[in-house]
N, C-alpha and C positions, 0 to 999 in steps of 0.2 A: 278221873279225866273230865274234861270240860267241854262242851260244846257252845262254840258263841256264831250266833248268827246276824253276821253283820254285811256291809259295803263299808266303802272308804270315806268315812263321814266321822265330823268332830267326834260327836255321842259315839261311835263304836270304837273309836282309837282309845278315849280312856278307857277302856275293858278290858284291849288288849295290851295296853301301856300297863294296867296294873297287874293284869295275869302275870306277864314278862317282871313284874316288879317282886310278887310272891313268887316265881321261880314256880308257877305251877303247866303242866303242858296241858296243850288244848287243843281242839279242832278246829275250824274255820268252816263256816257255810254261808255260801253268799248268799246274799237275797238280793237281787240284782235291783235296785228302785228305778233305775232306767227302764226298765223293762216293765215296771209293776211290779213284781213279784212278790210285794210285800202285802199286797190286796188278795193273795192266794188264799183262798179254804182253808187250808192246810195250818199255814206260818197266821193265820188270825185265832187260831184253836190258840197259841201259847201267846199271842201280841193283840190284843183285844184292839186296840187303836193301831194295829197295822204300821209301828213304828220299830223300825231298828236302833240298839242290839238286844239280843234277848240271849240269856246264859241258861243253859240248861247243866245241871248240874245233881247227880244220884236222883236220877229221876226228877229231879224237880226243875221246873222253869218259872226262872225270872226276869219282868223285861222292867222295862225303865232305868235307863245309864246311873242313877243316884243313886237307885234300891240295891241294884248290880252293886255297884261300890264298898257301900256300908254291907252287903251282903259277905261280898271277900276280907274286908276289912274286918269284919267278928268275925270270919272265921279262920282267918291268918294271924290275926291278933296284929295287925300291920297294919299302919300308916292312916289310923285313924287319933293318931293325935296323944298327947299325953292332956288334952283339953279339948274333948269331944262336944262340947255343946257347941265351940267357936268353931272347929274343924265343922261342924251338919251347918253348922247358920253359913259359912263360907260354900259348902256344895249347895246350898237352898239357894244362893246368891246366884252361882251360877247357872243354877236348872231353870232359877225362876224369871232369872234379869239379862245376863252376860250372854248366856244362848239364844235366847228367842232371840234377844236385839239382835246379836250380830248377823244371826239368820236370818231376820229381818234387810241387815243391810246388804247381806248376801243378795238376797234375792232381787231388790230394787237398783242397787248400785253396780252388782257385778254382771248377775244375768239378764235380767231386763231393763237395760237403763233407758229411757228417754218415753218410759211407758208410763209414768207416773213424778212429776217434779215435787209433790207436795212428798211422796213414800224415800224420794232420794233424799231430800232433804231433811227429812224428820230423822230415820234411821244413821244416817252421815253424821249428823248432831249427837244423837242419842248415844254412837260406836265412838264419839271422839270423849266425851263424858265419861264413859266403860273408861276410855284408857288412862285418862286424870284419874279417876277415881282408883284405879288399881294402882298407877303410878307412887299418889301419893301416898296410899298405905304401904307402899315396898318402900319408901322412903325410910320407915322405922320397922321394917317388918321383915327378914331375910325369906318367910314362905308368907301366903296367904294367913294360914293359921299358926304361926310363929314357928313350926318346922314341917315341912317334908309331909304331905299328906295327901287324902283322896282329892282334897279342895283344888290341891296344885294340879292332881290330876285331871282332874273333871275340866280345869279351865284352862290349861298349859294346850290341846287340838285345838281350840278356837281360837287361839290367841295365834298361831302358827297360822291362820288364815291369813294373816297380816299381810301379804300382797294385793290381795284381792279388798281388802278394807281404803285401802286406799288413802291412810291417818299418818302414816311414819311411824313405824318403832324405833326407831334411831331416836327422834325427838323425846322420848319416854324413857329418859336414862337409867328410872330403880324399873320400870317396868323390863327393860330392855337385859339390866342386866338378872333378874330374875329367870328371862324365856333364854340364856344363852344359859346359865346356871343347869337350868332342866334340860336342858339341849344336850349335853355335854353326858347326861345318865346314860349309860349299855341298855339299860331294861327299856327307857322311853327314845331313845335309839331301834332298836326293836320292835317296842310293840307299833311304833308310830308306821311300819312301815310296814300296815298292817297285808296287804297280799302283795306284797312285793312291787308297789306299783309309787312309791313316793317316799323317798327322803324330809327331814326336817326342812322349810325352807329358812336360808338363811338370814339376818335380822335386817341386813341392804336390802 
């Protein structure tokens, strides 16, 4: 059994998208970040930088959504790829580039807009570049790392952000039909919906 201790956020939905993908059961424990609770005593013993999800698992705990991944991944022998250097460089893509920015634009465009024009307008630019750049690789490319992986996983919750980006996924047609492709899985059907509180949203 598994213990994942997350809220409703990109990084904890691939955890539970992938658990739901190896068919493994698990727990759920929220750590409320509205509230703080991720700054608790307690939850920084296993999360050193106080970031959600963290996986606990035969005693051990693991946090950082990437580590999590490649952790389930060896040990499901799933959906790391029959070409695992491109499958880690594609979740490194995302840990390192496609998340921060878009959380980035999250932050300046969605929740505090009119607080900074120089941070809308940077991150705005920077989330429309993400989505050419993904775009034209799905042009020759049916997954991230040519099938069905953590990579998909990892970047398939942020990209579901797409109302609040504010760029048009419609206009991103290999992108568009890659996030309806994943859309359409039971498991990421599922896990995406992680405590009961949100549906995929749809690509309009």
């Amino acid at each position: 059994m598994f213990e994942l201790f997350a809220d409703s956020t990109p990084n904890a939905r691939k955890i539970s998208i992938m658990l739901e993908e190896i068919n493994e059961s698990y727990d759920l424990t929220l750590i409320n970040l509205n509230k703080g609770e991720q700054f608790n005593e307690e939850f920084k013993k296993i999360s050193p930088f106080s970031k959600i999800p963290v996986l606990r698992h035969n005693k051990k705990t693991i946090f950082e959504s990437g580590a999590i991944l490649i952790y389930l991944a060896d040990l499901s022998g799933e959906f790391y790829g029959s070409n695992q250097s491109l499958t880690t460089q594609w979740l490194m893509a995302q840990m390192g580039y496609i998340g921060p920015m878009l959380g980035q634009h999250h932050q300046f465009h969605h929740y505090n807009p009119g607080k900074s024009d120089f941070g809308e307008d940077r991150y705005f630019k920077i989330s429309e570049t993400i989505y050419k750049n993904l775009d034209d690789h799905l042009s020759i490319n049916e997954y991230l790392a040519n099938e069905y992986s953590i990579a998909d996983i990892a970047t398939f919750p942020w990209i579901a952000r797409h109302p609040i980006h504010d760029i048009g996924l419609n206009k991103y047609i290999n992108l568009l039909r890659w996030y309806n492709q994943i859309s359409l899985r039971p498991a990421v059907l599922k896990g995406y919906d992680l405590f009961e509180d949100g549906s995929i949203p749809p690509p309009a």
